[in-house]
C-alpha positions as CSV (number, residue, x, y, z in Angstrom):
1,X,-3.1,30.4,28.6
2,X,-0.4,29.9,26.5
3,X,-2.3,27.2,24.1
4,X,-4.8,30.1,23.3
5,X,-2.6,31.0,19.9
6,X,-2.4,27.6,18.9
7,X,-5.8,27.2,19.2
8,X,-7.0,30.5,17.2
9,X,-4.2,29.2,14.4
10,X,-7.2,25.9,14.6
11,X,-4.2,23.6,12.6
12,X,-2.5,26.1,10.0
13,X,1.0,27.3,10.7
14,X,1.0,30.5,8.9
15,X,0.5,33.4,10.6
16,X,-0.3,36.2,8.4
17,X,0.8,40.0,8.9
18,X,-1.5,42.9,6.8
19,X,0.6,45.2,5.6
20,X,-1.3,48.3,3.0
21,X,2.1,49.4,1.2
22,X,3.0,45.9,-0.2
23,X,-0.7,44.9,-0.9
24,X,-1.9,48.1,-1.7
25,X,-4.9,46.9,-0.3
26,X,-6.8,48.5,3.4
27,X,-6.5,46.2,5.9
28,X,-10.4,44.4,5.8
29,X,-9.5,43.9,2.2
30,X,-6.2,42.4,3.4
31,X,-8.5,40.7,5.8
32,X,-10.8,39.5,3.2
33,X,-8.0,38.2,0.6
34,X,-6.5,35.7,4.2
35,X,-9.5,34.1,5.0
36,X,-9.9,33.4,1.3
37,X,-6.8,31.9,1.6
38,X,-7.5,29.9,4.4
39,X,-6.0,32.4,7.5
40,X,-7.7,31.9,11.0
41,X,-5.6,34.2,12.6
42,X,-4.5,37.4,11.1
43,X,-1.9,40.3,12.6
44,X,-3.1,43.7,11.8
45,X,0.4,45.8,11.2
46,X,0.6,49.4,10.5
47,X,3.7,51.7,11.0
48,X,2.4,55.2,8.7
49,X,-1.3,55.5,9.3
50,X,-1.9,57.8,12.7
51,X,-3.5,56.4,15.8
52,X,-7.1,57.7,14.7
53,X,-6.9,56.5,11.0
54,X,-5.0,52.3,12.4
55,X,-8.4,52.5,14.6
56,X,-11.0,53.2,11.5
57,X,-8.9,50.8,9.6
58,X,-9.0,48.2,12.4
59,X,-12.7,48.5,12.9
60,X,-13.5,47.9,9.2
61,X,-11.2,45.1,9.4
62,X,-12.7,43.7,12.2
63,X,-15.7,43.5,11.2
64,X,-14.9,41.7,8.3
65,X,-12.9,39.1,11.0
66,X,-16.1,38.7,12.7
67,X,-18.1,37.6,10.0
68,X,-15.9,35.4,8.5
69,X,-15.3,33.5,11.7
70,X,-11.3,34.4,12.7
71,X,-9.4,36.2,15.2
72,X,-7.4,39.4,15.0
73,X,-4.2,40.7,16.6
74,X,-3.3,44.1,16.8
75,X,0.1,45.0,15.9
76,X,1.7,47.2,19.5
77,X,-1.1,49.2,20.1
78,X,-2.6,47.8,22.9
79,X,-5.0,50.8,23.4
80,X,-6.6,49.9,19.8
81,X,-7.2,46.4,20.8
82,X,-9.1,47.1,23.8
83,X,-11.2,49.8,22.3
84,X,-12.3,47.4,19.2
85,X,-12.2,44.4,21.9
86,X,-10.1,42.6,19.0
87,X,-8.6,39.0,20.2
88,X,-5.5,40.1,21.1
89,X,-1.9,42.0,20.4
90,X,1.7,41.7,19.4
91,X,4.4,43.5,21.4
92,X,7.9,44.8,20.2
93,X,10.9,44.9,22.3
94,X,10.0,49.1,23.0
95,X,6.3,48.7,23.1
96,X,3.9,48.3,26.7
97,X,5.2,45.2,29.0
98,X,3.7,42.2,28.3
99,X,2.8,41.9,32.4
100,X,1.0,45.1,31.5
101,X,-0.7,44.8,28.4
102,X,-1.9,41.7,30.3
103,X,-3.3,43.6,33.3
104,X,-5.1,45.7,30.8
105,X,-6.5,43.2,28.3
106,X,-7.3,40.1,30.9
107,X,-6.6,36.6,31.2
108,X,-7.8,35.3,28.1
109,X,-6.5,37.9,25.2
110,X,-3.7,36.3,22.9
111,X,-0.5,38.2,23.8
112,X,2.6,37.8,21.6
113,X,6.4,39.5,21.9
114,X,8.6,40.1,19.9
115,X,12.1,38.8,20.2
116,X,15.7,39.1,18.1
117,X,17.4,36.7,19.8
118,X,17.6,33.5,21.6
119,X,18.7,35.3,24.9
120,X,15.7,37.8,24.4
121,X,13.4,35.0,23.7
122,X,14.8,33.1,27.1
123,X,13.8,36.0,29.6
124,X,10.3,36.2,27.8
125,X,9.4,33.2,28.7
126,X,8.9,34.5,32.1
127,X,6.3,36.8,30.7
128,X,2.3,36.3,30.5
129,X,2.5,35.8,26.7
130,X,1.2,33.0,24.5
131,X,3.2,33.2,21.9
132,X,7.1,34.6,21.5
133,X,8.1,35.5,17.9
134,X,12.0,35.5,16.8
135,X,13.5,37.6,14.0
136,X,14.6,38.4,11.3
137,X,15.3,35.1,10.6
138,X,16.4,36.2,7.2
139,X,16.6,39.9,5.4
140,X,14.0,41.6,4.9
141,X,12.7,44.9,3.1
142,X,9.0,45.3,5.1
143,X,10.4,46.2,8.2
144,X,13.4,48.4,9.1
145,X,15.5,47.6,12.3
146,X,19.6,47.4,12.8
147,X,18.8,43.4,14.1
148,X,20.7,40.7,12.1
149,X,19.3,37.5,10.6
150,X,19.5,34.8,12.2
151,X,18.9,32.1,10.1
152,X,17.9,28.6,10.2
153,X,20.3,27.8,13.4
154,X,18.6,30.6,15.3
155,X,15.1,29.1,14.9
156,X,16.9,25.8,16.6
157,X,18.7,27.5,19.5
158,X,15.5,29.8,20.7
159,X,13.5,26.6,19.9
160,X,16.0,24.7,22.8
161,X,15.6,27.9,24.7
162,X,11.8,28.5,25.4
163,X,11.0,24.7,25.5
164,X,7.7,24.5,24.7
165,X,5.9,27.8,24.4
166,X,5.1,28.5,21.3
167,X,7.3,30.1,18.6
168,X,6.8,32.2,15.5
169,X,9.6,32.9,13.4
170,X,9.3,36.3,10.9
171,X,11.6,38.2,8.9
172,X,12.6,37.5,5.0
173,X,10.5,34.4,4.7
174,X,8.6,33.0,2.0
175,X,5.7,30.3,1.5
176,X,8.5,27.8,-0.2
177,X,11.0,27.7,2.6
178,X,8.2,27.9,5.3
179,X,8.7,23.8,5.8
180,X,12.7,24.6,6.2
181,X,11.3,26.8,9.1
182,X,9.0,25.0,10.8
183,X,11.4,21.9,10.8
184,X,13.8,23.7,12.8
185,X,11.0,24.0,15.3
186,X,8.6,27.2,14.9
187,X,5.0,26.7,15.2
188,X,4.3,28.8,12.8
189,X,5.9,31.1,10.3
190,X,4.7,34.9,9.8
191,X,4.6,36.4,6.2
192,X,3.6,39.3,4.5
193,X,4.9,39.5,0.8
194,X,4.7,36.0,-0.4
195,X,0.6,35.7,0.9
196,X,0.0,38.7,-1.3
197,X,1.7,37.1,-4.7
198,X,0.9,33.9,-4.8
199,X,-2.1,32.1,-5.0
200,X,-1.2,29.1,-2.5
201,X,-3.4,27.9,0.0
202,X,-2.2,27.8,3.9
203,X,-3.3,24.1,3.7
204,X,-0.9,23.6,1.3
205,X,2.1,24.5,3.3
206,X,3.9,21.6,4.6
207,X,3.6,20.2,8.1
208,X,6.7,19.5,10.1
């Protein structure tokens, strides 16, 4: 189970967030812009829209996922991600239990949590996920939360502490430091800003 995000990722190490305020783009145009950029995986995010509107942009943006041949993730709602049968979601600290959004979605739907320390990430490795993502790692303006960075040393200690499940750092990151990252030992790095101002390919990023 827990190889199924490495596998939808097929080799890159970026995993990409959508996000419409810093692209000013909907999210299939988001979508779009990724696998042009050589995503295989991509994290639908959306903290404004309501419930109805995230679904009718998820919809659009899945369909433009489909027939370009990658996967989606819905950001917390795991309701969404059943009702558009998207791959699979990402759960925050306050969101549905992991054991639950598992009942609901099955056995082979990509689950990811959320996690803002190496302590957290420790006790979710106990949990039906496939992925556990750390943050901040460094400061950052697209999400607000009272969590402090925690930097290239924290990558290393929840590295030590979920062995080898795989890890995602997030959180104030950009495509030139993503090596710096991934050699402290995350499988992948997640980024928002830096995918929708440079012109980069994933490919390009360095492999650890």
């Amino acid at each position: 189970m827990r190889s199924a995000f490495l596998n939808a990722l097929a080799g890159t190490q970026i995993y990409p967030l959508t996000d419409r305020q810093v692209s000013g783009m909907s999210h299939a145009d988001q979508v779009s812009h990724l696998c042009d950029r050589g995503a295989t995986l991509v994290q639908l995010r959306e903290k404004i829209l309501s419930p109805l509107e995230f679904y009718q942009e998820a919809e659009a943006a899945l369909r433009v996922a489909r027939a370009r041949g990658i996967k989606i993730v819905i950001n917390d709602r795991v309701d969404i991600a059943l009702a558009l049968r998207a791959d699979g979601v990402h759960l925050g600290q306050d969101d549905l239990p992991p054991d639950a959004a598992r009942r609901i979605l099955g056995p082979n739907a990509i689950i990811g949590f959320s996690t803002h320390t190496p302590e957290q990430a420790l006790l979710a490795t106990t949990l039906p996920v496939d992925y556990i993502a750390i943050g901040p790692i460094f400061a950052t303006t697209t999400k607000e939360g009272d969590n402090s960075p925690l930097g290239i040393k924290g990558v290393r200690l929840t590295r030590q502490a979920v062995k080898s499940i795989p890890l995602v750092a997030i959180g104030g990151m950009t495509l030139e430091g993503a090596a710096e990252i991934l050699a402290a030992g995350a499988d992948a790095v997640s980024l928002i800003r830096d995918l929708f101002m440079s012109t980069t390919q994933f490919a390009q990023i360095s492999q650890r």
